[in-house]
FITI-867394 format. One record per residue: x, y, z of N, C-alpha, C in turn; residue in one letter. Coordinates in steps of 0.001 Angstrom, whole numbers, plus 500000, padded with zeros to 6 digits. Layout:
N
ATOM    n_u    n_v    n_w   ca_u   ca_v   ca_w    c_u    c_v    c_w res
ATOM      X      Y      Z      X      Y      Z      X      Y      Z   A
...
//
This chain:
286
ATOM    n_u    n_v    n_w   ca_u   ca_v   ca_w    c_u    c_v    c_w res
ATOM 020194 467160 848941 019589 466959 850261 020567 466187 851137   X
ATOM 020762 466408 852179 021351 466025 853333 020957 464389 853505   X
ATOM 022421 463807 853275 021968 462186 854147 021252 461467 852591   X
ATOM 021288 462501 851619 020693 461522 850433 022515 460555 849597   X
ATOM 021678 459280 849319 022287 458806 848619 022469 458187 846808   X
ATOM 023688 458281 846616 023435 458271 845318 024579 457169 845074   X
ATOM 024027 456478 843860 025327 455187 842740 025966 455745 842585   X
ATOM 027296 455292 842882 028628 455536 842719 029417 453998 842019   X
ATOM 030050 454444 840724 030288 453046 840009 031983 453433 840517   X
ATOM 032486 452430 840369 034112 452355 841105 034868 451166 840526   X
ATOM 035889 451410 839984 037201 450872 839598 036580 450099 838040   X
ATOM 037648 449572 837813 037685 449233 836283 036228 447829 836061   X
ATOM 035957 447629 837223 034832 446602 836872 033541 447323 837116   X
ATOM 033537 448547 837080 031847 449291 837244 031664 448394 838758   X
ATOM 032211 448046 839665 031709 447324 840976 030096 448477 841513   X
ATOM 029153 448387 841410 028364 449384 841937 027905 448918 843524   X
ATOM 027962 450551 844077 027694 450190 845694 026973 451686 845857   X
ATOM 025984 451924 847265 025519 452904 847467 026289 453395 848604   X
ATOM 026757 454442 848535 027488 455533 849032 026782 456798 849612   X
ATOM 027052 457234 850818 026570 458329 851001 027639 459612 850379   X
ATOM 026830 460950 850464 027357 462226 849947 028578 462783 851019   X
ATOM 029409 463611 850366 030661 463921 851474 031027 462934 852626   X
ATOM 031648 463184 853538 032217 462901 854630 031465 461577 854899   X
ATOM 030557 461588 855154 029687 460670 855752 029743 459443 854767   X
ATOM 030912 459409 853605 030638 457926 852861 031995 457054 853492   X
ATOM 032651 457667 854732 033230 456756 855090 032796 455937 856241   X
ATOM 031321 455898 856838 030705 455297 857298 030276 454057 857133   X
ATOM 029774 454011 856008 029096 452392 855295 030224 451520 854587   X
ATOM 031532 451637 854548 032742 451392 853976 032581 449452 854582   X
ATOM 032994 448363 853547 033221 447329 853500 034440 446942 853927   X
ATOM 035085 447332 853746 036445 447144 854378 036977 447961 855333   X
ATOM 038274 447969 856366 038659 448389 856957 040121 449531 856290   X
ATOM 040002 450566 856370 040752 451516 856334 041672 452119 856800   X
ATOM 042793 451532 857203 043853 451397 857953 043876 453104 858447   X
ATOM 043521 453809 859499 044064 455284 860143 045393 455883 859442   X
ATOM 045098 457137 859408 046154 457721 858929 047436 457236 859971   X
ATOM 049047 457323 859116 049737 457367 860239 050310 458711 861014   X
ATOM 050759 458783 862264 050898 460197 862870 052283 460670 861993   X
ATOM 052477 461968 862172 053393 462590 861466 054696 461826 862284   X
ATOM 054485 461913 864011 056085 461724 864396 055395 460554 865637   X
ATOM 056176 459359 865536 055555 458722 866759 056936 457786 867632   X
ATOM 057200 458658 868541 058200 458388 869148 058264 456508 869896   X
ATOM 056899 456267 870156 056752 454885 870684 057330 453745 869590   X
ATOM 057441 453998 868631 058205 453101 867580 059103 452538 868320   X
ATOM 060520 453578 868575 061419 453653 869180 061712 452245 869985   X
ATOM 060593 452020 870898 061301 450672 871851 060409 449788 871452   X
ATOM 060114 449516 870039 059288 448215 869330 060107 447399 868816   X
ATOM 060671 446376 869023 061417 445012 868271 060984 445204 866809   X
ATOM 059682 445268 866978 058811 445188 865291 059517 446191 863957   X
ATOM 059624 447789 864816 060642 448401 864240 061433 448411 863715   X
ATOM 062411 447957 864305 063525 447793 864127 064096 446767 863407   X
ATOM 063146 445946 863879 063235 444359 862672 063154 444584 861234   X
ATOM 062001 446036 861426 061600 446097 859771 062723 446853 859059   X
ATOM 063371 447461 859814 064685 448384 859275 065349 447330 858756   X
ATOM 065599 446259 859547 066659 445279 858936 066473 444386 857992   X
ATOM 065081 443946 857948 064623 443168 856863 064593 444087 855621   X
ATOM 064045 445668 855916 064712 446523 854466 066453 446654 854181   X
ATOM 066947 446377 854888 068735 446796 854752 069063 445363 853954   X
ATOM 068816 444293 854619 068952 443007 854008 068497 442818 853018   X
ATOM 067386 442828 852291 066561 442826 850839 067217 443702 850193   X
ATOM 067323 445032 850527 068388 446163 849370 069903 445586 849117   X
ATOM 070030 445136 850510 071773 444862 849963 070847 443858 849053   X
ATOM 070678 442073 849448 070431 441736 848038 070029 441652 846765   X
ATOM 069023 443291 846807 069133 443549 845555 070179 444013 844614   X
ATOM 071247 444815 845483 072118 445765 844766 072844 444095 844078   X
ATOM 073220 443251 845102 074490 442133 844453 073855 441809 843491   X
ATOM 072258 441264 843372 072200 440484 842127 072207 441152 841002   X
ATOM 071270 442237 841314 071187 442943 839651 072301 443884 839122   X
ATOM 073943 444412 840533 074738 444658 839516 075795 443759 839065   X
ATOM 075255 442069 839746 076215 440961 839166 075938 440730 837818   X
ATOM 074166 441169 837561 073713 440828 836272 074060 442199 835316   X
ATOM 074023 443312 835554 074795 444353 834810 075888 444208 833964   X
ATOM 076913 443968 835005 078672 443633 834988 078770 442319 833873   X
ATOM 077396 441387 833842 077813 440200 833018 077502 440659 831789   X
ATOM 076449 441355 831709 076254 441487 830114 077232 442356 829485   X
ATOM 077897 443778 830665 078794 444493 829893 080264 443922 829673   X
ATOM 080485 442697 830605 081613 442102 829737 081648 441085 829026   X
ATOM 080362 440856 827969 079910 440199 827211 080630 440634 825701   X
ATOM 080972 440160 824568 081318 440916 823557 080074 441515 823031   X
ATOM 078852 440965 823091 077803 441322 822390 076649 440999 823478   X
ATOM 075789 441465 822952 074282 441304 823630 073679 440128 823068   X
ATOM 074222 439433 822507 073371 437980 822065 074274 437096 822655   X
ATOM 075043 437734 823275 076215 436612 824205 076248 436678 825228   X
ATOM 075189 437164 825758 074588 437757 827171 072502 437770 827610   X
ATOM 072875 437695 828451 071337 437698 828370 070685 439112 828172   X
ATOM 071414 440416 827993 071010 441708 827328 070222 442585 828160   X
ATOM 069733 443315 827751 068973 444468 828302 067320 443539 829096   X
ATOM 067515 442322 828392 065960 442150 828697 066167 441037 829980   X
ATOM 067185 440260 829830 067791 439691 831173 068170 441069 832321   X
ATOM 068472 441860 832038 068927 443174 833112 067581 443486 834060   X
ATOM 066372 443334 832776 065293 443812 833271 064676 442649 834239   X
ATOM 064700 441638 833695 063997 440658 834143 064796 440594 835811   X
ATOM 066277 440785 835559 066916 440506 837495 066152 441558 838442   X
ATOM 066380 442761 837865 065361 443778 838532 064097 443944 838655   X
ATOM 063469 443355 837635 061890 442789 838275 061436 441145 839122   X
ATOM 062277 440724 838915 062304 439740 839441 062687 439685 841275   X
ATOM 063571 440188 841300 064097 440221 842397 063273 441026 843364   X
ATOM 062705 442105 842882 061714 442956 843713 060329 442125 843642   X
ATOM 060427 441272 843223 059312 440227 843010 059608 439527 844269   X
ATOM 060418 438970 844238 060813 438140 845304 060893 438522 846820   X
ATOM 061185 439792 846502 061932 440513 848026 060998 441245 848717   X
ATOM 060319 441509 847838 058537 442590 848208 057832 441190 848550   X
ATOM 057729 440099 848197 057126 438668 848205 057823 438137 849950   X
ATOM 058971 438428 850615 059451 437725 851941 059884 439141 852544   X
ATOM 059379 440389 852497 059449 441327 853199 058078 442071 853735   X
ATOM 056856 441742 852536 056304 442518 852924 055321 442808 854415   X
ATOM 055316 441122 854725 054694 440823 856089 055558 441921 857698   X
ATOM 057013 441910 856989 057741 442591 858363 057413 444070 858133   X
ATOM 057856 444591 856954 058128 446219 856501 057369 446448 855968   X
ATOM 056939 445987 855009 056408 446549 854112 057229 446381 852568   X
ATOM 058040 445429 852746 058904 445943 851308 058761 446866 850409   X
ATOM 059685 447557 850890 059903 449084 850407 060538 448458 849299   X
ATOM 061883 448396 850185 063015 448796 849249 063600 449119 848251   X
ATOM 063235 450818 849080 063141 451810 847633 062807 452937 848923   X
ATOM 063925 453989 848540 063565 455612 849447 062290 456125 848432   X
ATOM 061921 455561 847536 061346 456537 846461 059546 456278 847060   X
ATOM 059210 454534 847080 058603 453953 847402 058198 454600 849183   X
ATOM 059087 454403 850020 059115 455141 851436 058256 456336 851325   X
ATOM 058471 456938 850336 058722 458702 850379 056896 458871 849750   X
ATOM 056757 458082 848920 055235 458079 848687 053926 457760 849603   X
ATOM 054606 456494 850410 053675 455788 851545 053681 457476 852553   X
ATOM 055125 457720 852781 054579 458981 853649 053927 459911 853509   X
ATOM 054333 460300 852215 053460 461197 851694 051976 461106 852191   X
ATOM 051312 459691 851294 050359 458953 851720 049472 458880 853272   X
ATOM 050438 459153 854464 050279 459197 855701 050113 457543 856071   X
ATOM 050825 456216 854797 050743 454862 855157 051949 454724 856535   X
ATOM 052723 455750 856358 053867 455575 857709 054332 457239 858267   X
ATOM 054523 456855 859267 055432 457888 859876 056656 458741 859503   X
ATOM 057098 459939 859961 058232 460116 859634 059266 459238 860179   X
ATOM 059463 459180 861203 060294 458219 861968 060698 457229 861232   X
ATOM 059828 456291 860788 059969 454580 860111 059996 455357 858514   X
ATOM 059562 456451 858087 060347 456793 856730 061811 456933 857058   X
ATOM 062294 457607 857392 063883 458127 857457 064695 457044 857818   X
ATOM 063989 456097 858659 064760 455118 859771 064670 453781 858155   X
ATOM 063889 453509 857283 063321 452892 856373 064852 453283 854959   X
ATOM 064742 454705 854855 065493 455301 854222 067117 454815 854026   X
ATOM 067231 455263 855960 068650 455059 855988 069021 453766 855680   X
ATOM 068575 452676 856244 068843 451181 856011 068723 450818 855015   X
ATOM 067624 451783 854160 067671 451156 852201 068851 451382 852038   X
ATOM 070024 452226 852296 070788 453151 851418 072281 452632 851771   X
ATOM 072361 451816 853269 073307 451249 853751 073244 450110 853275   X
ATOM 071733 448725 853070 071926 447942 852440 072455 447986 851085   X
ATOM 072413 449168 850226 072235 449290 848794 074514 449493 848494   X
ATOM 074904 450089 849410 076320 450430 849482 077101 449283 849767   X
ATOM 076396 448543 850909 076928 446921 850963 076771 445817 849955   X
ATOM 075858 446160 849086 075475 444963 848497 076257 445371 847059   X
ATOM 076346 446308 846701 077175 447029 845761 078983 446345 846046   X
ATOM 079265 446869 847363 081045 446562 847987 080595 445362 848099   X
ATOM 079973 444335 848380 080058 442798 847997 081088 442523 846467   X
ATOM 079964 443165 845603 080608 442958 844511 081583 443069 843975   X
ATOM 082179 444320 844389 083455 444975 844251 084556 444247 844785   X
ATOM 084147 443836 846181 084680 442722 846941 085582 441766 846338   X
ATOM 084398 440795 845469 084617 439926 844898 086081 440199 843314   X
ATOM 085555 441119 842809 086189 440770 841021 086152 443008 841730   X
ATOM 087366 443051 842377 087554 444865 842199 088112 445376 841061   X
ATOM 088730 444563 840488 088683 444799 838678 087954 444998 837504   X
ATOM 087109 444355 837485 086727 444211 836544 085292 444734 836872   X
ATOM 084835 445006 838413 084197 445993 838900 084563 447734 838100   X
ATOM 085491 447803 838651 085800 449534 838608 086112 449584 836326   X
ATOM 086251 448819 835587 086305 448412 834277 085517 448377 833878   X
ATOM 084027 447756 834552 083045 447353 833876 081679 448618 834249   X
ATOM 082178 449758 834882 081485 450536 835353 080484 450541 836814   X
ATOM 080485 449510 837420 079853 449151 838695 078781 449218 838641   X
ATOM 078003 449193 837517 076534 449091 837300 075776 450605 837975   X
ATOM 076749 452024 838170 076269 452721 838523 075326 453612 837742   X
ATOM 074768 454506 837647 073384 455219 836871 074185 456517 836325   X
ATOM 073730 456645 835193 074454 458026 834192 073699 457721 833434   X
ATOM 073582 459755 832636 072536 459530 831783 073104 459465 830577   X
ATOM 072526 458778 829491 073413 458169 828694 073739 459580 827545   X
ATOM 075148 459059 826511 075036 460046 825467 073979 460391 824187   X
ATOM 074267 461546 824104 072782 461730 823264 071286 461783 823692   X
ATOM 071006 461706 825355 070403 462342 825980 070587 463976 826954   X
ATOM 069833 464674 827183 069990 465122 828014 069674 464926 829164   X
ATOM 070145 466089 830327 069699 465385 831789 068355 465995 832047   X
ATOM 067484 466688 831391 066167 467036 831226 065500 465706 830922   X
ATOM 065574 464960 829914 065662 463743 829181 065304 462420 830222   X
ATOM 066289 462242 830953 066930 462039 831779 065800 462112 833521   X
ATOM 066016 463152 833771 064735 463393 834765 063508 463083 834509   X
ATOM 063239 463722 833198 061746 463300 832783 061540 461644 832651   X
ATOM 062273 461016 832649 062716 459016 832268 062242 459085 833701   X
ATOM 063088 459185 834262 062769 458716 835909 061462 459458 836279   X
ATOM 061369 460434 836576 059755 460591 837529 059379 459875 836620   X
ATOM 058407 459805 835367 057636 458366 835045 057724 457235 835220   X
ATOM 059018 457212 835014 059335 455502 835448 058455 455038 837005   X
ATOM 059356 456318 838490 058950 456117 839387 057422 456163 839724   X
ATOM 056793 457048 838656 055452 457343 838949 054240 455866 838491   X
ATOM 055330 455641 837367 054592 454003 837060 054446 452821 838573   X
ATOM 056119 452699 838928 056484 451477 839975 055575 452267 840719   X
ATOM 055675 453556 841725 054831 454011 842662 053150 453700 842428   X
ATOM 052876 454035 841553 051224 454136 841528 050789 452819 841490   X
ATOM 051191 451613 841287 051386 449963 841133 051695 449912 842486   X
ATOM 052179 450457 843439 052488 449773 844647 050870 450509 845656   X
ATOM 051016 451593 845290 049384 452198 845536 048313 451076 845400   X
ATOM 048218 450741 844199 046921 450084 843532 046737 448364 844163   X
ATOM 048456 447975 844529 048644 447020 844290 048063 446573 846312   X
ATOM 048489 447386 846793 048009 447477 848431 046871 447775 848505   X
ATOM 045777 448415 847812 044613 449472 848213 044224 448261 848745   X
ATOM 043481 448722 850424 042674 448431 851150 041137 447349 850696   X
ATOM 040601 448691 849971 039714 448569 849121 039742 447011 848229   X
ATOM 040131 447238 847408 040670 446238 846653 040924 445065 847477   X
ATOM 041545 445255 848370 041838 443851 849179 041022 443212 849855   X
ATOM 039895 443963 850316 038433 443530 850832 037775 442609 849653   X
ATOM 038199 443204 848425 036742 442728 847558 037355 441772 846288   X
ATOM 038764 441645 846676 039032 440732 845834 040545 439875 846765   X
ATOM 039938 438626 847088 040841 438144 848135 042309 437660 847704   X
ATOM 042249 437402 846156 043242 437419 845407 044564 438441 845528   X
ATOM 044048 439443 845871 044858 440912 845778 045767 440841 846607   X
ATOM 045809 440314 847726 047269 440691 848834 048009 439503 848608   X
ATOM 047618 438269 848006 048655 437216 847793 049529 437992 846853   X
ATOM 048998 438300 845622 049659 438455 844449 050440 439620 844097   X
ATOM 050074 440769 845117 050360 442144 845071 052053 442231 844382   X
ATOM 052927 441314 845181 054416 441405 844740 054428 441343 843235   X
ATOM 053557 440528 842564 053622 440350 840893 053406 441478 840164   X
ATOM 052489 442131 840355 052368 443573 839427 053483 444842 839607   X
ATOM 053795 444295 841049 055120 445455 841507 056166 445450 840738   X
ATOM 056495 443843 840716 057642 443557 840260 057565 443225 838621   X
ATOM 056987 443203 837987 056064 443400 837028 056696 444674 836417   X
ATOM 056064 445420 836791 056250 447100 836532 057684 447774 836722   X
ATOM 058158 446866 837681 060080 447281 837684 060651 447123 836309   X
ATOM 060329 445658 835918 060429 445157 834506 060358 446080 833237   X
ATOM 059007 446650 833176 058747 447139 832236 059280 448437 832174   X
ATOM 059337 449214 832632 060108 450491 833428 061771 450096 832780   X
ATOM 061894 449117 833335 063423 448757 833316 064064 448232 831548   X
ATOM 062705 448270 830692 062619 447716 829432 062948 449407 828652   X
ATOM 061981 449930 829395 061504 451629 828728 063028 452452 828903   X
ATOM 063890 452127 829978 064907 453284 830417 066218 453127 830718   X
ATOM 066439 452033 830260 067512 451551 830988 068792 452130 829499   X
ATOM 068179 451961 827898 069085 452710 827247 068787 454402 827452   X
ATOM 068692 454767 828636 068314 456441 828455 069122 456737 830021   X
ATOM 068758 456081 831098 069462 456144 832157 070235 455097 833040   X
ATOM 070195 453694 832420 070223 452595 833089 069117 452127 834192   X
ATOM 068335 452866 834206 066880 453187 835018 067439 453242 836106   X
ATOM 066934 454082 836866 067230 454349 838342 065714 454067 839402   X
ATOM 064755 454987 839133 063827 454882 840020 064072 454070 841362   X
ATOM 065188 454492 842072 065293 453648 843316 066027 454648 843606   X
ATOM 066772 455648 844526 067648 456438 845121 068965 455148 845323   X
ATOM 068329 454372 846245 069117 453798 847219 070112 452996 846450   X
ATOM 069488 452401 845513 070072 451575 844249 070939 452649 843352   X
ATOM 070757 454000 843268 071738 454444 842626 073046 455112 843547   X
ATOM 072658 455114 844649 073793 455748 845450 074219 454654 846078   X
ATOM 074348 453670 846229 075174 452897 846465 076221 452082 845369   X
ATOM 075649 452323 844195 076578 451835 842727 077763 453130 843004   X
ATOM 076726 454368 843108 078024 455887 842827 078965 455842 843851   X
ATOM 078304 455472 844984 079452 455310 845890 080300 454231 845837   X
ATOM 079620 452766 845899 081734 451712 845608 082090 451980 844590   X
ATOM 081685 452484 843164 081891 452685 841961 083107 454211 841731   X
ATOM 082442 455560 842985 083191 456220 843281 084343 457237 841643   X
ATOM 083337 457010 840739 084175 457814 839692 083536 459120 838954   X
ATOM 084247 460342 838816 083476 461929 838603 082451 461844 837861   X
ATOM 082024 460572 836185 080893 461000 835836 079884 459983 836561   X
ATOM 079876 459325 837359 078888 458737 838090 078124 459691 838951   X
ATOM 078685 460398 839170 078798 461838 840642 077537 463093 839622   X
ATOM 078123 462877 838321 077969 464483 837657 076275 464224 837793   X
ATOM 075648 463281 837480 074057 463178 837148 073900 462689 838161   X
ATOM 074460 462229 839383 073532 461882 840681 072199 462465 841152   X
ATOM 072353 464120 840811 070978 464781 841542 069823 463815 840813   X
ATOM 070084 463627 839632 069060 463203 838721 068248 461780 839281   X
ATOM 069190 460940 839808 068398 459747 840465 067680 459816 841443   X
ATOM 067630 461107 842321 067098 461361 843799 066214 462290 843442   X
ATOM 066092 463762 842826 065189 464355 842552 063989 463597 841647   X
ATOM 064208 462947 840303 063278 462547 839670 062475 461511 840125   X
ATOM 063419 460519 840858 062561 459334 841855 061260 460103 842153   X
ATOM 062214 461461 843496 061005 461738 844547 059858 462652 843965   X
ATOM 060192 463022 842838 058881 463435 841972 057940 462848 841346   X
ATOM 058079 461311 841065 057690 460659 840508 056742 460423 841963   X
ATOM 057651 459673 842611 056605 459422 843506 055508 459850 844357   X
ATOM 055926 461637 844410 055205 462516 845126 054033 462568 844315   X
ATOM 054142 462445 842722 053057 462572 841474 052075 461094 842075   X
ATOM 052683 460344 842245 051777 458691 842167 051049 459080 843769   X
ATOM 051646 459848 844511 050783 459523 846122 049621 460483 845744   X
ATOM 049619 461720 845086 048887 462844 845068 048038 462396 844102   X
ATOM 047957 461508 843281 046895 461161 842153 046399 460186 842941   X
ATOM 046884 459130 843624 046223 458218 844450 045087 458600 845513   X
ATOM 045909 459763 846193 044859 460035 847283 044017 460888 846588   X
ATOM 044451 461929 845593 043242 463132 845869 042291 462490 844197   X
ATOM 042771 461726 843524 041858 461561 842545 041169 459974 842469   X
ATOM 042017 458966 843158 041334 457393 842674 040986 457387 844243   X
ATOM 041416 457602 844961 040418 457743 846236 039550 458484 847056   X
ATOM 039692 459444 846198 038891 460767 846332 037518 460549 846741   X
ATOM 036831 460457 848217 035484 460544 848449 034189 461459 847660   X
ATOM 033131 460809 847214 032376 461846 846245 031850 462808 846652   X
ATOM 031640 464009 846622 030941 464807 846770 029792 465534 846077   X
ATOM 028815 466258 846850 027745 466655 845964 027209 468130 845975   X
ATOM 027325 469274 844918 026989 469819 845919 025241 470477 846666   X
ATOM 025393 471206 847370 024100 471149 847665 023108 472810 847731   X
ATOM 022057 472906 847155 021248 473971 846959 020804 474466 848065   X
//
């Protein structure tokens, strides 16, 4: 029947609320639901706000690329991994740091930083094309600078120590390899989903302080799972800026692999987000 309502139990705590049938259950909604964003919105263009956010993403990527391939470069010219802080220090700079940087970005941009991350919100309709691409480019320029910092510094023992760039390792394949990354990305992506929902942020006031922790959280663990299979990539921007100051043929040979599997991963985390954990109920009717 038309206009009838029915219990609808929702998210991992059974939260129960009454909901209307189809369309009409975004009416009685507790929280506010941020509008889709438009596909192309040229008024960006002469916003300070814009443009600010481009730079606060270019700035956070470059400092991600310096720290975590300063922390790379140390363990591989370590004699051993117990003489280094190892794979689990590698992980910890890369979750950490997106801890931090998603933690003093996200008020301007959104802390992306990550084309992979970008590429889902759009998907999503959380941004525009415009502030995706414009988001994109500045990940990818911070990520090349913050990389030539390093190089900067020690160009020896840079181009020796491999530049912390992404290859898939031996004894994998690049099937292997792809399949590592979209999960990986589909993990970090669907955590940045869950970790923003609207929803959630209405009904548990906890949720937007803390959001950077599970993000960065999940870089970690990701970064625990893949890093002996690909050095983990799930970031585009982070791997093309190692391939580029790094600049050597097998860095080049598996590149597609860091950019295709990202954006699959993430296209997987926006499309399960919207059409299945936010999926309005429907009923049907006789």
């Amino acid at each position: 029947m038309e206009g009838k309502e029915e219990d609808v139990r929702v998210g991992a705590n059974k939260f129960p609320e009454r909901q209307p049938i189809g369309t009409s259950a975004q009416s009685d909604q507790d929280y506010n639901e941020p509008p889709p964003a438009p596909f192309f919105e040229p008024g960006e263009l002469s916003s300070w706000s814009f443009w600010r956010a481009g730079i606060a993403e270019f700035i956070a990527t470059f400092l991600f690329l310096y720290i975590t391939v300063l922390t790379v470069m140390g363990v591989k010219r370590s004699p051993s991994m117990c003489a280094s802080v190892g794979i689990q220090g590698i992980a910890w700079a890369f979750g950490g740091m997106i801890f931090a940087l998603v933690y003093c970005t996200a008020g301007i941009s959104g802390g992306h930083i990550n084309p992979a991350v970008t590429f889902g919100l759009f998907l999503a309709r959380k941004l525009s094309l415009t502030r995706a691409l414009y988001y994109i480019v500045m990940q990818c320029l911070g990520a090349i600078c913050g990389a030539g910092v390093v190089k900067g510094f020690q160009p020896k023992q840079y181009q020796a120590l491999g530049g912390g760039a992404n290859t898939v390792a031996h004894g994998y394949t690049k099937g292997s390899g792809l399949g590592a990354e979209i999960i990986g990305t589909f993990v970090l992506v669907y955590t940045v989903f869950s970790a923003t929902d609207a929803k959630r942020n209405a009904r548990d006031s906890h949720v937007p302080i803390l959001a950077p922790l599970p993000i960065g959280f999940a870089v970690f663990l990701v970064h625990l799972a893949t890093i002996p299979i690909t050095g983990t990539g799930i970031n585009p921007a982070r791997s093309l800026g190692a391939a580029i100051i790094y600049n050597k043929d097998h860095s080049w040979d598996d590149h597609w692999v860091f950019w295709v599997g990202p954006f699959i991963g993430a296209a997987l985390a926006a499309l399960y987000h919207v059409v299945v954990i936010r999926a309005i109920p429907f009923k049907s009717r006789s």
